[in-house]
Every structure is written in structure tokens, then in C-alpha cells.
N, C-alpha and C positions, 0 to 999 in steps of 0.2 A: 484801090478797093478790091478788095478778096470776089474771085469768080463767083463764088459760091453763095455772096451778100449781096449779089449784084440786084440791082428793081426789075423787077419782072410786070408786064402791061397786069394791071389787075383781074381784068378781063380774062387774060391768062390763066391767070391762078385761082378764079371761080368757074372757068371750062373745066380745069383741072378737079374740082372740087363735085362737081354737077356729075363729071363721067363716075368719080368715086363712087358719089350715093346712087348713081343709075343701077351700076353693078352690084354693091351691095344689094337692092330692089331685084333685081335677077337673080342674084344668090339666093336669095331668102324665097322668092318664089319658088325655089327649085326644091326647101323642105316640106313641101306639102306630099313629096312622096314617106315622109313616115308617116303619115295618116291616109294616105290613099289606099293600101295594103292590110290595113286592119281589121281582120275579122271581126265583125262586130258582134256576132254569136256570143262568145267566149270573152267579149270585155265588158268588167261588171262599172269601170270609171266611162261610161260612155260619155257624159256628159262634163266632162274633164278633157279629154280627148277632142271633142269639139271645142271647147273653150279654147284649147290650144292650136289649133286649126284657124280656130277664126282669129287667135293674136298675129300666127303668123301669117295671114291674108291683110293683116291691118298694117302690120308693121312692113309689109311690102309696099304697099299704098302709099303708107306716111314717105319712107325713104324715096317713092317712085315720087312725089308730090314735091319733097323739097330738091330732091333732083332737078324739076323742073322751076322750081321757083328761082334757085342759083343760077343756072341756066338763063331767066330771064335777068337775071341781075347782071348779069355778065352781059348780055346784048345791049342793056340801057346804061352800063356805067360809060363814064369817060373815054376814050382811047388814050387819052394822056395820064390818066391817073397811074401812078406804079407802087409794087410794094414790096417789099422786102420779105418771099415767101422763105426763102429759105431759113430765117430768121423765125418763122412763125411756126414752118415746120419741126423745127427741134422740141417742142413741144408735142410732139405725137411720138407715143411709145414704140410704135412699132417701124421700124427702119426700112422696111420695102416700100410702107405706104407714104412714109415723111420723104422719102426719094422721090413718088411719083406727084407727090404735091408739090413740094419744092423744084419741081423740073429737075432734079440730078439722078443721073442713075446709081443703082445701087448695086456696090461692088460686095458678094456676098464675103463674109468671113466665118472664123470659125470662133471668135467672140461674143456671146450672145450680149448685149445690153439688159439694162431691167426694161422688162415691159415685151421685148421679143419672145417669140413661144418655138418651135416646132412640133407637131403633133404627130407626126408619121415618119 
């Protein structure tokens, strides 16, 4: 069996899955500085601006929520159960994060796949 197909405890791999969406919840808490700094004087979408505030305060939530839900799934499943993350992972476009799912690290190259970005 290929290292890389190997079964990994499931539990594992919804730890794995729970720290993702934790982070993303940190992340997305952290854009509430484009609306912290807004002169409200001078903006005539005021209430567009709030709409927008309050998606990203829900969509922190949601993420913080099923983080925890995972989380709990991972402590009530089997110890015995296993799955074939790596397997599951090639289905995620973006290869930093199908590494940290899949337990493998990721060797950066200079090949982008489709689905991978860099922004800066």
C-alpha cells in the first residue's frame, strides 16, 4: 500500500478538519478591521457597510460552530474506525490545505495546479 493511501484514525482526520474551520473563524474574525476604521461621516452606503459587518460576524460564528461540532465528532467516533484521508483530500483544490488534511506535508513547487492562487 502506497504511504500516502495509508488509513489514518478518523478521529484524526476530523481533528484535522475542526483545527481548519477553527482557523478560518480566526481569520475571518480578524476582517472586521475593514469596518472598524470607517468614517461614517462621509459614507453615504451606511447601511450596506453594516450588512456587511454583520455577515462577517455570522460567518465567523458559523465556521467557529461547526469547528466545534467536528470537534465533537472526532471525540465520539470510534478509535478503531480509519479512512483513507489522503484519498479524500485530492478533492480540495488548494494543495497547502489537502496536505494539512491529508497529514502530508507539502513540498512547495513551482507548478501551480488548477484551483491553487498566490496573491502576493
Amino acid at each position: 500500500m502506497n504511504s500516502k493511501n495509508r488509513s489514518q484514525p478518523l478521529t484524526d482526520v476530523l481533528t484535522r478538519v475542526a483545527h481548519e474551520l477553527r482557523n478560518l473563524a480566526k481569520d475571518t474574525d480578524r476582517l472586521h478591521c475593514l469596518v472598524d476604521n470607517v468614517h461614517w461621516a462621509g459614507v453615504e452606503e451606511k447601511d450596506e457597510v453594516m450588512r456587511s459587518a454583520q455577515a462577517i460576524d455570522a460567518i465567523e460564528q458559523r465556521l467557529s460552530a461547526l469547528s466545534d461540532f467536528v470537534a465533537a465528532l472526532a471525540e465520539l467516533a470510534p478509535a478503531q474506525w480509519e479512512v483513507e484521508g489522503h484519498l479524500a483530500s485530492q478533492k480540495v483544490k488548494l494543495a497547502e490545505l489537502a496536505g494539512r488534511l491529508s497529514d502530508q506535508p507539502h513540498t512547495p513547487s513551482a507548478v501551480h495546479h488548477a484551483g491553487d492562487s498566490e496573491f502576493f
